[in-house]
Residue, then its C-alpha position, 0 to 999 in steps of 0.5 A: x865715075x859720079x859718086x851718089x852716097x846715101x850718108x848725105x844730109x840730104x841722102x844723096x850727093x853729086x860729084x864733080x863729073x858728069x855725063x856718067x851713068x851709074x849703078x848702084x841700089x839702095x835698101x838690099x844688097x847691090x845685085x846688078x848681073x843678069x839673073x840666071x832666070x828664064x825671064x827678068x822682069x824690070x819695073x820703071x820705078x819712078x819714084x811714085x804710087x804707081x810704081x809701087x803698085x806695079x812692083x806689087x804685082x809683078x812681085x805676086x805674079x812672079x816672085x822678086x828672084x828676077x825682078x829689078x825696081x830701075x830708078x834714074x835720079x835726077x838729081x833733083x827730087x824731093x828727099x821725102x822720094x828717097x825715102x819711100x824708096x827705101x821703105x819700097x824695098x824693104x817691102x817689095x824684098x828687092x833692091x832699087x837699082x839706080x842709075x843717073x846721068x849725073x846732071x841736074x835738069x837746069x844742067x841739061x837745059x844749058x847743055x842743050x840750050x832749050x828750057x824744057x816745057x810740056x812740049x818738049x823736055x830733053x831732062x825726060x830723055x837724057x836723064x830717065x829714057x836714056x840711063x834706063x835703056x843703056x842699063x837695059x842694053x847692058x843687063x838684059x836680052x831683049x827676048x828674055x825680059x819684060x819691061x813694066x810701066x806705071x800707067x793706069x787703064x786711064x791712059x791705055x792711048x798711051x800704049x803704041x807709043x810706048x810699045x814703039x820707044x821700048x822696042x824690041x823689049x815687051x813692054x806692060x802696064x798691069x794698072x791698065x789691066x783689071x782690078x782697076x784702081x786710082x791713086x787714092x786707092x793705091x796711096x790708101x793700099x800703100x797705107x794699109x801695108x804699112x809705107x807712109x805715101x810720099x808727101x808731095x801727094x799729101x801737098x796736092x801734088x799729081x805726081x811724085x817727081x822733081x820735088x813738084x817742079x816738073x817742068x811738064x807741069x802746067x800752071x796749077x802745079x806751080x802755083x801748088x809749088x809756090x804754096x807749100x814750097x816757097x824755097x824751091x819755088x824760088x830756085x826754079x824761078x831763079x834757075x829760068x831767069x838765069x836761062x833767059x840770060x844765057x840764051x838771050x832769049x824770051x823763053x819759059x818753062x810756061x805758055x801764056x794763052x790769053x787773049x787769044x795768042x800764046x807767048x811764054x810766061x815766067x816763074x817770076x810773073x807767074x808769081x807776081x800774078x798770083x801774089x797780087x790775086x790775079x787769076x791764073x790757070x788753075x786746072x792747068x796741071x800738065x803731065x808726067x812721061x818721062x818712062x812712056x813716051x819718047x822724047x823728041x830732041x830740043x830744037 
């Protein structure tokens, strides 16, 4: 079994083997059998605000004895993530139950032998969907628990397909119910309560995943990464160069839509578009489902 250790310099470490979904949590005592509770409750804890505010409500509404906070690590975030879920489970009273497959996205895309963009993106399923639902399947009856995700009542369009990839667990979204808030107000709520938002929200980020290089993103979530984080800019930049090299194929995390046809675009020209001022798109930001939608496979 992979080996994840919270003594690390960077607060978590991989071992040598792969494609083992683990279990552990951090922050409380490790609790990983069924309650003896009439109902669980299993908040998709990915790390982010909404998350949080989620957990909140769930706590307040049924108490923490039959709730778990179920994060899958990618292996890849920024360690400022890690931290805030150590301060979410101090304050929510519950642990945060971690599962992982052991792979880093860059793994799976090899693996798979498909670079994930924003239309398909294997790392969602076999890294978040697919270590959550084996935890699902082996920790809860369907019947008796609910599943609880973090999209707002901006984004309740999104709810049959999330019903329909959950299935048979219930599945609800309490940010999509009132008091309707956005994320200033959570990231200000989180404040108030006294845990530090994670920073890639402070950085311009729209989301607290894969240290910002979440390769759902659009354009204008990597020029951010580039910005105000220029090393890891260069990993991922490498990481594709090196995948357009073993696939022997022109493939990219991006599409380029100018001039009326698509074709991908890389890290690399992306960069040099905006090292030399050239215009890129930038209210292309893309968009995080890695919990609410399912995933289709890589062709």
């Amino acid at each position: 079994m992979s080996v994840v250790s919270a003594d690390t310099p960077n607060g978590w470490s991989e071992a040598s083997s792969r494609h083992i979904f683990q279990f552990h949590s951090v922050g409380h005592a490790v609790a990983h059998e069924q309650s003896a509770g009439p109902v669980r409750h299993i908040v998709m804890f990915s790390g982010g605000i909404t998350s949080w505010a989620v957990a909140r409500r769930v706590a307040a509404e049924y108490g923490t004895d039959d709730l778990t906070l179920l994060f899958a690590d990618t292996l890849v975030e920024d360690v400022d993530l890690y931290r805030f879920n150590v301060d979410v489970a101090a304050d929510i009273g519950v642990p945060i139950t971690v599962v992982t497959d052991g792979r880093t996205p860059w793994q799976v895309f090899r693996d798979q032998r498909h670079i994930g963009n924003t239309r398909v993106a294997p790392c969602s399923k076999l890294l978040k969907q697919k270590p959550c639902r084996v935890w699902l399947e082996i920790n809860t009856e369907p019947a008796a628990t609910i599943v609880y995700v973090g999209i707002d009542w901006t984004e309740t369009h999104r709810l049959p397909a999330i019903h329909h990839a959950y299935d048979p667990w219930t599945v609800q979204a309490p940010l999509a119910d009132p008091p309707h808030v956005d994320k200033t107000d959570l990231i200000d709520a989180a404040a108030t309560a006294g845990i530090k938002p994670p920073r890639l929200y402070e950085q311009g980020f729209a989301h607290n995943n894969c240290g910002g290089a979440c390769v759902r993103g659009g354009q204008a979530q990597w020029a951010r990464l580039l910005e105000v984080n220029p090393a890891r800019y260069a990993v991922e930049e490498a990481a594709e160069a090196d995948m357009r090299g073993y696939l022997n194929k022109d493939v990219a995390i991006l599409r380029d839509r100018r001039g009326g046809t698509t074709k991908p675009l890389t890290l690399t020209v992306l960069r040099n578009r905006i090292e030399a001022d050239r215009p890129v798109d930038r209210d292309d930001w893309g968009g995080c489902g890695c919990f609410t939608e399912q995933e289709p496979d890589a062709a």
